[in-house]
Every structure is written in C-alpha cells, then in structure tokens.
C-alpha positions as CSV (number, residue, x, y, z in Angstrom):
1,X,68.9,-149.5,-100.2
2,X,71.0,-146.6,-98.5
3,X,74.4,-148.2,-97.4
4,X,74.5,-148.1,-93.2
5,X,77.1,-148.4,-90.5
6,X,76.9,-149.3,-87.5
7,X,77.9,-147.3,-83.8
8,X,77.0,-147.9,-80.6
9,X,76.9,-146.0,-76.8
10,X,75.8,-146.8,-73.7
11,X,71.9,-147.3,-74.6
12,X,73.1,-149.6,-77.3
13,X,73.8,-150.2,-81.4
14,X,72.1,-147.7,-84.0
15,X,72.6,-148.2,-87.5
16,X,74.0,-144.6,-89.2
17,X,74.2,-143.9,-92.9
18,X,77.3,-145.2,-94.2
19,X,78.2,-141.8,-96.3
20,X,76.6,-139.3,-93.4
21,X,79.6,-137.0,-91.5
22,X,77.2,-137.1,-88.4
23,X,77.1,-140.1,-86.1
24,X,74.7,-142.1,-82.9
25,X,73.6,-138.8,-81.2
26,X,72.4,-137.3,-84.2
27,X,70.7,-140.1,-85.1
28,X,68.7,-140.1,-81.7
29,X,68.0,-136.5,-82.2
30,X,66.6,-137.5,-85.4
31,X,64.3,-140.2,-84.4
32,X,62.7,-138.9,-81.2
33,X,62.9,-135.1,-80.9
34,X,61.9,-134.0,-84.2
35,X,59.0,-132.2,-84.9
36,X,58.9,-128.8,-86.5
37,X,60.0,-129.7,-90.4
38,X,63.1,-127.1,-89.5
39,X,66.3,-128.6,-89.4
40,X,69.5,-127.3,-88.4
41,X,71.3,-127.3,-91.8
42,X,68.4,-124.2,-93.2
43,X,70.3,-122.0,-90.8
44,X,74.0,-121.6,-92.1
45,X,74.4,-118.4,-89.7
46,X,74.0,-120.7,-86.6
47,X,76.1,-123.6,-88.2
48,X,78.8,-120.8,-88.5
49,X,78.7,-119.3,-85.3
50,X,78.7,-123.0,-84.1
51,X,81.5,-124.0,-85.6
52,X,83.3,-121.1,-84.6
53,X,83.1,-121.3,-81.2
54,X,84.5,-125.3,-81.7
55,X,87.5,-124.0,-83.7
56,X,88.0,-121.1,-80.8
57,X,87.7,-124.6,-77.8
58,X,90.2,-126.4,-80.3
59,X,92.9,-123.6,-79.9
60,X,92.0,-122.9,-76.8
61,X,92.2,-126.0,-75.4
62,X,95.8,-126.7,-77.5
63,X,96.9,-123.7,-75.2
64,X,96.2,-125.4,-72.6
65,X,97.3,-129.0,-73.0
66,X,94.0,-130.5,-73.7
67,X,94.4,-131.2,-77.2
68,X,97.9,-132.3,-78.8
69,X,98.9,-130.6,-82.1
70,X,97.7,-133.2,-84.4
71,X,94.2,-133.2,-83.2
72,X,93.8,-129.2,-82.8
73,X,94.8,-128.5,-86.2
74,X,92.5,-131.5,-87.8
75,X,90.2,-130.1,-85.8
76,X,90.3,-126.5,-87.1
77,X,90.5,-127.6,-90.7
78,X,87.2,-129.6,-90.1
79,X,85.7,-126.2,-88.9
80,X,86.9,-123.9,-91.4
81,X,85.2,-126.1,-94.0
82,X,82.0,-125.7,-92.2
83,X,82.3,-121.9,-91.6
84,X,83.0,-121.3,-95.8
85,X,79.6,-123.2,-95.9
86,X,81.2,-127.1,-96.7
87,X,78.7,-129.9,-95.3
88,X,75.5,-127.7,-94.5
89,X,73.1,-130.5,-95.5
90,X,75.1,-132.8,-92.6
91,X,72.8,-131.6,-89.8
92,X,69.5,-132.6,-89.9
93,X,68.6,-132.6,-86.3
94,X,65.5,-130.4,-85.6
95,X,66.1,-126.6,-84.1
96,X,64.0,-126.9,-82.1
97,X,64.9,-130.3,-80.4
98,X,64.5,-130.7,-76.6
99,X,67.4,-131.1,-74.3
100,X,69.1,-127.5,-73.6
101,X,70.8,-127.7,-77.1
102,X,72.7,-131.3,-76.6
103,X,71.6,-132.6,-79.9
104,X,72.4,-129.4,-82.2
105,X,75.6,-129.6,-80.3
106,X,76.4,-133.1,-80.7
107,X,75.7,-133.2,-84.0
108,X,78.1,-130.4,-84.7
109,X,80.6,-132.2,-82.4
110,X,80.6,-135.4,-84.7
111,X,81.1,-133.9,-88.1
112,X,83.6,-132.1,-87.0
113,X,85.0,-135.4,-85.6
114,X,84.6,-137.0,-88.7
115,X,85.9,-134.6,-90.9
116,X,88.8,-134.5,-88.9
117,X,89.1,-138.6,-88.4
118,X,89.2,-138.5,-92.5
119,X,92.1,-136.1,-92.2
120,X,93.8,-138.2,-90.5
121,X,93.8,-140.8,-92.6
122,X,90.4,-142.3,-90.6
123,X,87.4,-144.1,-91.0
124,X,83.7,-142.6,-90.4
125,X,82.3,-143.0,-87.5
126,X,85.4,-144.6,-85.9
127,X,86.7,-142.3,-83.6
128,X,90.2,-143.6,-82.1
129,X,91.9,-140.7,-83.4
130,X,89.2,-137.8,-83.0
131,X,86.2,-138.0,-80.5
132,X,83.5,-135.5,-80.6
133,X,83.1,-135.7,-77.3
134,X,86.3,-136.4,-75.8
135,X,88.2,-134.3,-78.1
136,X,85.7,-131.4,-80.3
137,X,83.6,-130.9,-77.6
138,X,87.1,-130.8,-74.4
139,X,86.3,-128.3,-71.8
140,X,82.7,-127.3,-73.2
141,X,78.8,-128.2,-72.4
142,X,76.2,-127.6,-75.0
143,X,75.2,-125.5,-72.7
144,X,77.9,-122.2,-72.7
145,X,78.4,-123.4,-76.7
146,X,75.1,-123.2,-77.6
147,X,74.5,-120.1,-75.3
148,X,77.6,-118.2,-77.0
149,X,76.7,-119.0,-80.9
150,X,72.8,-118.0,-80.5
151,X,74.1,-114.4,-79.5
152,X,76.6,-114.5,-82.5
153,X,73.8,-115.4,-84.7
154,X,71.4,-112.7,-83.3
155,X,73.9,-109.9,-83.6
156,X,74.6,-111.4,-87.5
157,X,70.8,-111.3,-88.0
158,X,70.5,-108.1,-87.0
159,X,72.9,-106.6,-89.3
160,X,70.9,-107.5,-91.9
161,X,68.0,-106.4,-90.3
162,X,69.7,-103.0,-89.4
163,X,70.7,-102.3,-93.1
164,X,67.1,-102.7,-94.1
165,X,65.8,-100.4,-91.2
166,X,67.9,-97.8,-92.5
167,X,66.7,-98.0,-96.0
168,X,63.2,-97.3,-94.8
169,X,64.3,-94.4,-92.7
170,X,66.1,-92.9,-95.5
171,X,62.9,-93.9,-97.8
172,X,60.8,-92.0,-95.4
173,X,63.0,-88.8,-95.0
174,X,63.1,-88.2,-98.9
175,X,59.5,-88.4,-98.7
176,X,59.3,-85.8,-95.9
177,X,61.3,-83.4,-98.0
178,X,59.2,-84.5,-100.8
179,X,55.8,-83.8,-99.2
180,X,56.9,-81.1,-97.3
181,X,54.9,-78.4,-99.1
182,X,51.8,-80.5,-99.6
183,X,48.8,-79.2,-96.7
184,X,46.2,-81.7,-96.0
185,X,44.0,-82.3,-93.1
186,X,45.4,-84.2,-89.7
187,X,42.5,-86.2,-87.8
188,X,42.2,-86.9,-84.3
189,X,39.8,-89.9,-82.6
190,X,39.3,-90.2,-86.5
191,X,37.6,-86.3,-86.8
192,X,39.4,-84.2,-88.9
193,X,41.5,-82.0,-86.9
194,X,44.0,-79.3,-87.6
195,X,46.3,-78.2,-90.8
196,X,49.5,-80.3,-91.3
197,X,51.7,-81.3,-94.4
198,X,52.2,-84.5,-95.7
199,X,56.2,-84.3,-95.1
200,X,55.2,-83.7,-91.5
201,X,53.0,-87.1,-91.2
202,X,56.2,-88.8,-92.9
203,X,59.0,-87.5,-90.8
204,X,57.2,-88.8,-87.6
205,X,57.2,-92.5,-89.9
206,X,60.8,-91.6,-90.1
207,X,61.7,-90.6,-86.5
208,X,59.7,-93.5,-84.9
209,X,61.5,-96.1,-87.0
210,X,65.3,-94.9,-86.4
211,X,63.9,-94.5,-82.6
212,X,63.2,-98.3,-82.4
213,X,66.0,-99.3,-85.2
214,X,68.6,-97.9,-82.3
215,X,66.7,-99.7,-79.1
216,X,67.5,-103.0,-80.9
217,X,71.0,-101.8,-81.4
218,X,71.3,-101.3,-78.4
219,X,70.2,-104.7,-76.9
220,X,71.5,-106.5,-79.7
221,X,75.4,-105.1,-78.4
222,X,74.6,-106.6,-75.2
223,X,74.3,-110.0,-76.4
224,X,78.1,-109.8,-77.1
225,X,78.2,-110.7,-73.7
226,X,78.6,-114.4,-73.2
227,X,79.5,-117.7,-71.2
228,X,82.3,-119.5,-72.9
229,X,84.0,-121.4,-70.2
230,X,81.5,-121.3,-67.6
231,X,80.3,-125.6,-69.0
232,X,76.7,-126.6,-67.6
233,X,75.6,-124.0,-64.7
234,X,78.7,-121.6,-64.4
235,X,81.0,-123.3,-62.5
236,X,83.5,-123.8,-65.4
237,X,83.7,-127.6,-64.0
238,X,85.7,-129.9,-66.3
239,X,87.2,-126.5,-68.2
240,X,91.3,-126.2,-67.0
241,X,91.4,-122.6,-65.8
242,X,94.1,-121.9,-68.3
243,X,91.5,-122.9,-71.0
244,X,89.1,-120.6,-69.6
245,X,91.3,-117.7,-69.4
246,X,91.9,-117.7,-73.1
247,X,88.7,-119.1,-74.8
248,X,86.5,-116.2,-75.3
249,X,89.8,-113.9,-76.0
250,X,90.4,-116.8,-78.9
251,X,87.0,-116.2,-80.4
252,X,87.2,-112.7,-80.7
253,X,90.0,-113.5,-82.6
254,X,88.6,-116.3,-84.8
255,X,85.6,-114.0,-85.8
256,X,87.5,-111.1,-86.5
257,X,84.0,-109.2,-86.3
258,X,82.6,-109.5,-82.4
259,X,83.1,-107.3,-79.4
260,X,82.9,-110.4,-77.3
261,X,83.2,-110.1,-73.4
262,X,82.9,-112.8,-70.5
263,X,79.8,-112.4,-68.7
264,X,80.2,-110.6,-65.2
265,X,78.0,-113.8,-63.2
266,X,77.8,-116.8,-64.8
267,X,75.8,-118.9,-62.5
268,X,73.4,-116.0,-63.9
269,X,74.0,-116.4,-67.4
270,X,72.7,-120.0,-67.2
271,X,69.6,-119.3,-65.3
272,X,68.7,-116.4,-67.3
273,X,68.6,-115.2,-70.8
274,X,66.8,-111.8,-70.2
275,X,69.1,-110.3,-72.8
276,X,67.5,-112.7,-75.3
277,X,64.0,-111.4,-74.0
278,X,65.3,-108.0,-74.0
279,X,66.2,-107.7,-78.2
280,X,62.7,-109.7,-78.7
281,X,60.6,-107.3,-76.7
282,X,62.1,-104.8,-78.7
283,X,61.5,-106.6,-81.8
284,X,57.9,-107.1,-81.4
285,X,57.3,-102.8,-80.4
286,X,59.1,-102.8,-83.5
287,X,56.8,-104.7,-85.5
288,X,53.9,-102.6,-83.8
289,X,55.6,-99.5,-85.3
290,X,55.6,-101.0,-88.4
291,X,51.9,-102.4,-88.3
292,X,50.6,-98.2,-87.1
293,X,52.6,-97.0,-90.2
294,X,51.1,-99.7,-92.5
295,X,47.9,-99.4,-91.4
296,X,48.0,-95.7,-91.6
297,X,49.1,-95.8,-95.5
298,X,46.0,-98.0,-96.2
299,X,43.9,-95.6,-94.8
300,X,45.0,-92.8,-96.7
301,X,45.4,-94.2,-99.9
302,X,41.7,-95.8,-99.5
303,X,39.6,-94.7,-102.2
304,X,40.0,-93.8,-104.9
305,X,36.7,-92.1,-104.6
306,X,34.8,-93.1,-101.3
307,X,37.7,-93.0,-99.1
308,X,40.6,-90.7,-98.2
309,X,42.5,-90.6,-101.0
310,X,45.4,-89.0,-100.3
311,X,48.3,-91.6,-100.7
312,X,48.6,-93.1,-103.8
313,X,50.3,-96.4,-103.4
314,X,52.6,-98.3,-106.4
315,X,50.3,-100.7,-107.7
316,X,52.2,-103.9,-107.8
317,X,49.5,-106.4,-108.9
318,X,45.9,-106.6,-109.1
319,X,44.1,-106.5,-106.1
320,X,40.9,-108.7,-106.4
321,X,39.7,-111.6,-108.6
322,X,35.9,-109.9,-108.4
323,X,36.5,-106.4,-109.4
324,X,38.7,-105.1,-112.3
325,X,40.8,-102.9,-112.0
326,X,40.7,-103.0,-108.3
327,X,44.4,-102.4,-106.6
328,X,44.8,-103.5,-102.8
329,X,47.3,-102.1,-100.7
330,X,49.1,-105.7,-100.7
331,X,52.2,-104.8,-99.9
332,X,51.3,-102.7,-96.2
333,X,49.0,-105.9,-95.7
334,X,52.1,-108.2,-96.2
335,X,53.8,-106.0,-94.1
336,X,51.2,-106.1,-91.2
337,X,50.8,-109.6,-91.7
338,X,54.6,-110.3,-90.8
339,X,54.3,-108.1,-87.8
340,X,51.4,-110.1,-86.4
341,X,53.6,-113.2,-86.3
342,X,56.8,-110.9,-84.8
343,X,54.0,-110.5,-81.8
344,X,53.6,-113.9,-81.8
345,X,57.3,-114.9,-81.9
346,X,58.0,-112.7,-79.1
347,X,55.6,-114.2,-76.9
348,X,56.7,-117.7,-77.2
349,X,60.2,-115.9,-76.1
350,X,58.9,-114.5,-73.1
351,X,57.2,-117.7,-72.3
352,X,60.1,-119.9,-72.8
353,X,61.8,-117.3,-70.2
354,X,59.4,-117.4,-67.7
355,X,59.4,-121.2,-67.6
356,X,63.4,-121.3,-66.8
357,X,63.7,-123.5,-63.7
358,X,66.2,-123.2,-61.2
359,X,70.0,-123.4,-62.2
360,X,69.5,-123.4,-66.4
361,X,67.0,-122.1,-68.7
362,X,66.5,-125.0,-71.1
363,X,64.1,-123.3,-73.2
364,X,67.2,-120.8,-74.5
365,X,67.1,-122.6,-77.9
366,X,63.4,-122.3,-78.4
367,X,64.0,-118.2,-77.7
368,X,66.7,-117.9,-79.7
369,X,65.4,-119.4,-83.2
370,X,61.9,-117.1,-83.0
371,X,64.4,-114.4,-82.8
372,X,66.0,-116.0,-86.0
373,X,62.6,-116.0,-87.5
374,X,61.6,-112.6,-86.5
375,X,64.5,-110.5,-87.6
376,X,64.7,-113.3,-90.9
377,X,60.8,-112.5,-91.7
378,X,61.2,-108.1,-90.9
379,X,64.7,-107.9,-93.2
380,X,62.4,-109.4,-96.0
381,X,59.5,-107.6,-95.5
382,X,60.7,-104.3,-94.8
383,X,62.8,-104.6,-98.3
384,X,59.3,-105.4,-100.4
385,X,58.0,-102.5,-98.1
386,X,60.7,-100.1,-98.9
387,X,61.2,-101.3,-103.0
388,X,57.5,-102.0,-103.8
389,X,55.6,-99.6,-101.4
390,X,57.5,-96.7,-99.8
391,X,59.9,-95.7,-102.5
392,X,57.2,-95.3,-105.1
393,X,54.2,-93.2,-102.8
394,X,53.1,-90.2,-104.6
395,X,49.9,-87.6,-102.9
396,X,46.8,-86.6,-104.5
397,X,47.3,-82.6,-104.0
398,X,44.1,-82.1,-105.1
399,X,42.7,-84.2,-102.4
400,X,45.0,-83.1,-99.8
401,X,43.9,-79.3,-100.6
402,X,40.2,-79.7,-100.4
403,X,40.7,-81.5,-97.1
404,X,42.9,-78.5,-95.8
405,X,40.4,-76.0,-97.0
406,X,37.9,-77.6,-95.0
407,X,35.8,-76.4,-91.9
408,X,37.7,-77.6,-89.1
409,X,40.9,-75.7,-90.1
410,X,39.2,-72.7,-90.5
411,X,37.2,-73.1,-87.3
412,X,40.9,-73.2,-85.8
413,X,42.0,-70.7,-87.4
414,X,39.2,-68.1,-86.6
415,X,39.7,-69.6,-82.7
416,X,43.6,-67.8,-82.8
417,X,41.7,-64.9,-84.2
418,X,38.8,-64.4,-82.4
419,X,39.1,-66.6,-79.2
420,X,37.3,-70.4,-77.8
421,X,34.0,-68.8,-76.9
422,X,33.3,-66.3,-79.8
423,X,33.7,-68.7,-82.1
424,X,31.2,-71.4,-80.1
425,X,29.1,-69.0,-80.2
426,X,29.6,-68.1,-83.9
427,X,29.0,-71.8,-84.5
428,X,26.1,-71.5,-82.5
429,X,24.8,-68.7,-85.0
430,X,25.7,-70.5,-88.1
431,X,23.2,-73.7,-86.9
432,X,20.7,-71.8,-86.0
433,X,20.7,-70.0,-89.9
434,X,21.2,-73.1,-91.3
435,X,24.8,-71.8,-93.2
436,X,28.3,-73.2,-93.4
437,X,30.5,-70.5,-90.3
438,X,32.5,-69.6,-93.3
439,X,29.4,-68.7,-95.0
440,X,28.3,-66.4,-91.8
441,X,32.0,-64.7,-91.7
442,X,31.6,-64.0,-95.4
443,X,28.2,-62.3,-94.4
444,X,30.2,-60.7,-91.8
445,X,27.8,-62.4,-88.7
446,X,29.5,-62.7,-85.2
C-alpha cells in the first residue's frame, strides 16, 4: 500500500500521500470537484505562467516586507524548478474544478511550499517554515493569480497558433502565383458564373486567413492587460500598497517576454472577462473561415469523373474500406471537423460570461481552458492542413479549361459586346432553333 501522511484544517484530518509535493487542499479538489479526466499537470503552459506569477508575489512581496529573505529566495527556487518543467505530474486537481480557481491555485501554492520547506532543511507537509497560504500565496487571491496566468497562457497559445496561421497564408499565396494563369469557371448560388483563375480563388483563401490571423492578434495583445494586486473583487484588500505598486512591474520582469499592464478598473476586471470572450469570438469566425475554405477544396477536387474536378488533393491514405482505390478528402474533413468543436468551445465561453454574477465571474476558468483547447486543436490541425493538404494541391487544366470555355462565359462575354437585351433575345433565338448561342453566332443569327 502507497505510504500516507497525515494534515489537517479547519474541516478536519485527510490522509495525503507520503511522497506527493501537494498537500490537504489538493486533496479536497481531488475527491469532490473532479470530473473531466483533465488534470492540471497536461497543461505545462498554465503550470508555467502560474508559477510565474508566484515567483513575481515572492519578490514582490520581499520588497515590501511581507516575506523575509530566507523565505522569498526558497520560494523562488521552488518556482524556477516548476517553470524549467520540474514536478509537472504534482497537480492533479481537475481544470476544470469549481470554486473561481482556488483549487488550481492551492495546489500550486503547496508545492511550491513544499519544495521550499525541503530547502530549508523541512519536512513535507509540515509547514512551520513555508506556508502556502501564509507565505506562497501573501498578498494574492486565486482570483487576480489565476485571472493574470490564463491571459499569459492565451497569449503563449497563440503564438503557436499564429506561426501556423502564417504558414497557411504563405501556403496559399505560392499557390495563387502558382495558379495564376490557370482560367476556370467561378459559380454563383452554385450556377456557373463568370471567367476567373485559380490563383484568384486562392488569394481570397489567402487574404481571408491573414484578415482573421491579425483580429486575434489583436485581441490576444489585450489580454496583456491584467489584475495582479487587485486580490478577490478589486479592492487590493490584504495586498500592502507597496506590494501592489511593484507586482505586475516584477512580472514583466520575471517573463522577460510580456507587455504586461495593470488593468485601468479593477472592480471591472473581476466582474468581467469580455476580453476572454473577445479572442474566443474571434477564434470561432476563425474556425468558420477555415471550415468555407475546406469545404470549398472538397468540392472542387470532387470527382474524379462525376464531380468538379478541378483540385486535385495529396492523397494521404485510402479513403474507403468499400471501394478501391477510392481517396477522400480526409484531411479538409479533419480540418472541418476541428472547427466544428472551435464553435462549440466558443459557445461554452460566451455562456460561462453571460452567467457572471455580480462582483466576480467564477466561470473565468471554465472560459479560459476552451480557449486552451481551441487554439491547442487549430495549431494542430492547420499544420496537417498546410503539410498534408495545402502544400501539395495541384489543378486539372484540362478540366479547368473546358469549364472556362463553357456557355456562361461566353454569354458574358457577348453581353460586354452586344448589350443585356440583345443577347436575351439571342438566347431567345437559339431555344427556339434548338442550337447551343455559340452555335447561332457561328451561323451569324442575332
């Protein structure tokens, strides 16, 4: 049997396992808010950002008399362990726990208590020398920590997200230049329409894409606005105002990487996280951009002989287990398949914003990991799309050049010529003979 130790708080004595760097609280988490199968340890980013915003408090709160030497500097060694990736599988509290954050907090706050305690020459779970509350978690609520490392993690995300973005729009440029000589057909209300190239159809793919890849940029910069400081509902209550003047200054420093700035109302920033709802909203027209331009190479590579035929897609595996030699456009399916549940993400996000009540939004937590998820899912599938789909489209000229021979352009062409009702009427006299109107202006008709 696993070796256990004991703790105890207020509600009582729970037994914790001996060798575990997390203590009581995260044990509660544990037991009665888990749900999902999606612990907190699968998302390293998050642990990061967490731990350092504690290491930013730590020196903060040295600054300000908090904190004594000793403890700051165990303290920050605990959390540079955890931001070079040390410990990872130490919190196993659900994500997406209940409680506006407490227990993700918490169970940061006790690792990095008992990391600390053993650098001092302590014991696990004994915490005379380091408390996680007392002393990790001094002048902060879970709800400004948690608040500040979800928008860290977001803008992280996106980078990732961004880089693959940018592949597809440079996939979908060299394609344009590519294609640019190749006429085909363009349809409208799915009726063939007027004469077009296949580089034109692609540079709309393109400018669409970097369009929506900069609206997320955008709204992802303003998440670099946070609450540090401001504790539970933005009265900065318990934080020394000498702490609060330097804390979010000390975490621009510690990540080296973030244009972080103190939120102009913080009573606001705890009632509402409309930035949040902002980057998802844009996330989900994203993933409808994505889905047209998907669908849109299915339809023209479908075929090879009933359908339109004019995309021909890599062919990555085989499509069906009825018909050889049959080839699916799998990978624009996959890729419509992860925007559907980007939809669906952002929905739960502008749910869980609706439902804030009163002085905090509890439900920020719940928000901020489908915005993990959705920007997690895109980066991937956008890669497979650019590496397995995009990069490898070639056009059937052939087909492309019959369906730009074909009546409708030449019906619009003779219309510049010859004007809207002459050629209605031409039309006219073709029915009536029972010939083709190129067949009439070859006999010379009118």
């Amino acid at each position: 049997m696993e070796k256990m130790r004991t703790e105890e708080d207020f509600l009582g004595k729970v037994s914790v396992p001996a060798e575990a760097l997390y203590g009581i609280y995260t044990v509660r988490t544990v037991r009665n808010l888990s749900f999902s199968g999606r612990l907190l340890g699968a998302y390293p980013t998050y642990i990061r950002s967490l731990a350092l915003v504690k290491k930013a408090a730590a020196e903060a709160n040295y600054e300000a008399g908090v904190v004594d030497e000793r403890i700051y500097e165990a303290i920050e060694a605990a959390c540079n362990q955890i931001i070079s990736g040390e410990y990872e599988d130490q919190f196993p509290v659900d994500i997406l726990c209940g409680g506006g954050g407490t227990g993700i907090n918490m169970n940061m706050n006790e690792v990095i208590a008992n990391v600390s305690n053993e650098q001092l020459g302590g014991k696990r779970g004994v915490y005379d020398l380091v408390h996680p509350v007392d002393h990790v978690s001094a002048s902060q609520s879970s709800t400004d920590v948690c608040h500040t490392a979800m928008r860290m993690t977001i803008i992280e995300l996106w980078k990732k997200l961004d880089g693959a973005l940018n592949k597809l729009v440079c996939s979908l440029d060299q394609k344009a230049v590519e294609f640019m000589p190749i006429r085909t057909i363009a349809r409208t209300c799915f009726q063939d329409a007027t004469t077009i190239t296949m580089g034109n159809q692609f540079s709309g793919y393109s400018a669409v894409i970097e369009r929506r890849r900069k609206e997320i940029d955008r709204a992802a910069d303003r998440l670099n606005m946070i609450n540090l400081g401001a504790t539970v509902v933005g009265t900065g209550i318990s934080a020394p105002e000498a702490y609060r003047k330097v804390v979010v200054d000390k975490l621009r420093e510690v990540t080296g990487s973030f244009d972080l700035r103190l939120r102009d109302n913080l009573f606001d920033a705890a009632q509402n996280f409309d930035d949040l709802a902002e980057v998802s909203s844009r996330l989900a027209l994203l993933a409808s951009t994505l889905s047209k331009i998907a669908h849109d190479f299915r339809m023209l590579s479908s075929g090879p002989e009933a359908g339109f035929a004019e995309l021909q897609l890599p062919a990555v595996q085989p499509g069906s287990s009825f018909f050889p030699g049959k080839i699916n456009p799998v990978v624009p399916e996959t890729m419509i398949h992860c925007c559907f549940q980007m939809i669906g993400f952002d929905r739960t996000v502008q749910a869980a914003y609706e439902h804030g009540e009163l002085n905090l939004n509890v439900w920020e937590g719940l928000a901020a990991w489908n915005i993990y998820e959705s920007m997690r899912m895109c980066s991937e599938a956008v890669d497979h799309f650019v590496s397995d789909c995009v990069n490898g489209i070639t056009v059937n000229e052939e087909r492309c050049k019959q369906y730009a021979e074909s009546t409708i352009p030449f019906v619009l062409e003779l219309k510049v010529k010859e004007g809207y009702s002459t050629v209605s009427n031409m039309l006219k006299e073709a029915g009536k003979k029972g010939i083709s109107i190129k067949e009439l202006v070859q006999q010379g008709g009118e």
